[in-house]
KEGU-714535 format. One line per 2 residues: number of its first residue (from 1); for each residue x, y, z of N, C-alpha, C. Coordinates in Angstrom, 3 decimals, always signed. Atoms other than C-alpha are relative to their C-alpha. Layout:
KEGU-714535
NUM) X Y Z X Y Z X Y Z ~ ...
***
This chain:
KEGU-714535
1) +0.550 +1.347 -0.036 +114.790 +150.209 +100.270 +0.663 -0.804 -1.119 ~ -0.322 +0.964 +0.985 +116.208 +147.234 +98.451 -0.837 -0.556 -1.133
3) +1.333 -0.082 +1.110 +115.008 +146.672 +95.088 -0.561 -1.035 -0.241 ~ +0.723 +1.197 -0.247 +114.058 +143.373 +96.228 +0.256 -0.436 +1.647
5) -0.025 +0.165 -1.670 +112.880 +142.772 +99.908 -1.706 -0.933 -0.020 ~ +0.959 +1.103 -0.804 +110.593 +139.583 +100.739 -0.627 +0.274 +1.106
7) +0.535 -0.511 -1.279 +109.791 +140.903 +103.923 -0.514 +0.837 -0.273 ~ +0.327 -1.188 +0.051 +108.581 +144.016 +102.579 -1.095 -0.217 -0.972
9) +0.783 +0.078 +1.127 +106.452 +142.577 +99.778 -1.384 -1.314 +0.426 ~ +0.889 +0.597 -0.696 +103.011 +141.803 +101.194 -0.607 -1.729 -0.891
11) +0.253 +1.303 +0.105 +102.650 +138.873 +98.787 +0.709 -1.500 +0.125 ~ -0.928 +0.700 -0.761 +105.430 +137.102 +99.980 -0.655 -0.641 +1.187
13) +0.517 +0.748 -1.352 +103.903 +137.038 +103.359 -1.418 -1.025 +0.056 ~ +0.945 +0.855 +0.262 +100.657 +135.587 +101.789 +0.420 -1.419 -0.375
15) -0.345 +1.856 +0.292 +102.287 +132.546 +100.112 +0.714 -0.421 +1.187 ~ -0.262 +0.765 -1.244 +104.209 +131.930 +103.204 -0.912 -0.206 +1.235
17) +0.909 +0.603 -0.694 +101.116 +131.496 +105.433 -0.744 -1.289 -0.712 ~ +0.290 +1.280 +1.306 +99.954 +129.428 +102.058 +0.593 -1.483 +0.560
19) -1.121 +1.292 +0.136 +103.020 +127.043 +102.543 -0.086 -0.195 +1.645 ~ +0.117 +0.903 -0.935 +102.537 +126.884 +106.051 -1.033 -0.767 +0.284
21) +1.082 +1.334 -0.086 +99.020 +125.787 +106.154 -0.088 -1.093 -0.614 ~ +0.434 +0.946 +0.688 +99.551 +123.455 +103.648 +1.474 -1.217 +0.646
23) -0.677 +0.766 -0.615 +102.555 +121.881 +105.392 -0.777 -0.621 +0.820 ~ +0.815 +0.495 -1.165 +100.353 +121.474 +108.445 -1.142 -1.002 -0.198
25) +0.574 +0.911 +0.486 +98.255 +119.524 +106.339 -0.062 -1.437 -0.053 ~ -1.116 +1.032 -0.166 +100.558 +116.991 +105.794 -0.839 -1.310 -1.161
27) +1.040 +1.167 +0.976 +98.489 +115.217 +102.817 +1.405 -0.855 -1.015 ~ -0.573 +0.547 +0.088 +99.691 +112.341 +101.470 -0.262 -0.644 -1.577
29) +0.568 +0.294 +2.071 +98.335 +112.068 +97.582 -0.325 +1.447 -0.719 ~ -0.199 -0.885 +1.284 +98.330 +114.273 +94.460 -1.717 +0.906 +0.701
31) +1.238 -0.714 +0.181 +94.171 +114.596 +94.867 -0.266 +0.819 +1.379 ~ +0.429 -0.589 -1.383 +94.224 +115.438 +98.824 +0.860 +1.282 -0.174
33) -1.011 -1.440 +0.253 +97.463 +118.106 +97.920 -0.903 +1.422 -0.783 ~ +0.711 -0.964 +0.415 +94.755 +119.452 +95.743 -1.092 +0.776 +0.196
35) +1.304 -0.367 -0.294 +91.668 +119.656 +97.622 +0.628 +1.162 +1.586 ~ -0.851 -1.119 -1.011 +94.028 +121.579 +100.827 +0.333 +1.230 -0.896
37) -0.665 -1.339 +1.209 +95.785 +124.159 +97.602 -1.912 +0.661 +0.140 ~ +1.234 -0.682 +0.834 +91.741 +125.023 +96.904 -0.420 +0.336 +1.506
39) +0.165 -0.128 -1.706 +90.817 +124.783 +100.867 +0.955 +1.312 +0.526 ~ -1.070 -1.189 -0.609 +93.838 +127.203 +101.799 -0.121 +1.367 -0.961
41) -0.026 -1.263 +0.970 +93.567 +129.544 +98.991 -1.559 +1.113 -0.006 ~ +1.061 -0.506 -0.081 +89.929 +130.026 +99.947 -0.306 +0.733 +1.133
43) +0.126 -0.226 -1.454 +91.026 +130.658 +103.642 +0.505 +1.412 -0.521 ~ -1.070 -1.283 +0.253 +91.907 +134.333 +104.670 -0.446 +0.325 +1.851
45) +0.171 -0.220 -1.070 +92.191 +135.313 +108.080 -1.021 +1.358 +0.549 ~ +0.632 -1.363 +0.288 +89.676 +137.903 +109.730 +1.235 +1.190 +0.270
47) -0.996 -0.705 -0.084 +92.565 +140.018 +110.762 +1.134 -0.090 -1.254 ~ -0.973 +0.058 +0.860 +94.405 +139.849 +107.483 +0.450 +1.858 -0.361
49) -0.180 -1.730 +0.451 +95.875 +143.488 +106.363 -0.827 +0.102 -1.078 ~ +0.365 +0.241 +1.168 +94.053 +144.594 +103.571 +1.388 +0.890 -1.040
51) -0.595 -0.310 +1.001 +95.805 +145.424 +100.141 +0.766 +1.636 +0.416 ~ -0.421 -1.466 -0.327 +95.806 +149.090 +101.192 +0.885 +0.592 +1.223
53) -1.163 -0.060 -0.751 +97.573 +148.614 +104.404 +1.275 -0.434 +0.693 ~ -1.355 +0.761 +0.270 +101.119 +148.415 +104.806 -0.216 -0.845 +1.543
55) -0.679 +1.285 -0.996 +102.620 +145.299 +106.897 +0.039 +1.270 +1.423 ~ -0.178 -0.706 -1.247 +103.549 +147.099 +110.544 +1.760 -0.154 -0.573
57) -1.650 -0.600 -0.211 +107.409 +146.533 +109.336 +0.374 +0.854 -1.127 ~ -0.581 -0.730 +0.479 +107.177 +148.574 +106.603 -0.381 +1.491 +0.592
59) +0.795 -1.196 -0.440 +105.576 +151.572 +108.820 +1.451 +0.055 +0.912 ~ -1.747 -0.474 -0.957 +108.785 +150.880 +111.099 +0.939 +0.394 -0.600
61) -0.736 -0.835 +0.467 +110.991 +151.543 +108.719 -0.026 +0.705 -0.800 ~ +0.161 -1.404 +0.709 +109.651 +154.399 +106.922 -0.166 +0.855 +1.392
63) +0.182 -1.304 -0.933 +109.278 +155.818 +110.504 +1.471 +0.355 +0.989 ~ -1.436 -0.269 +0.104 +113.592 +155.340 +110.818 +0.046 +1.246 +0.421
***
């Protein structure tokens, strides 16, 4: 494994659902940018992995 892999590093994939909900937002002032950051950070999906289990692509390629 590369000793740096984004795809492989489950908090990667958290801030990039981060940055997409907050794109989708689409706010247009400092205070609304801030009340979405506190709104999104509070969201979590019910299907999220938890901490303890890996992504599905790192199970694919440890199973190479």
């Amino acid at each position: 494994m590369p000793a740096y892999s984004p795809d492989l590093n489950a908090i990667e994939t958290s801030w990039g659902k981060v940055k997409t909900i907050l794109r989708a937002a689409q706010t247009r002032t400092h205070d609304a940018l801030l009340a979405a950051i506190a709104k999104t950070l509070g969201w979590s999906p019910p299907k999220m992995p938890k901490v303890g289990e890996p992504p599905v692509a790192i199970v694919q390629i440890m199973t190479r």
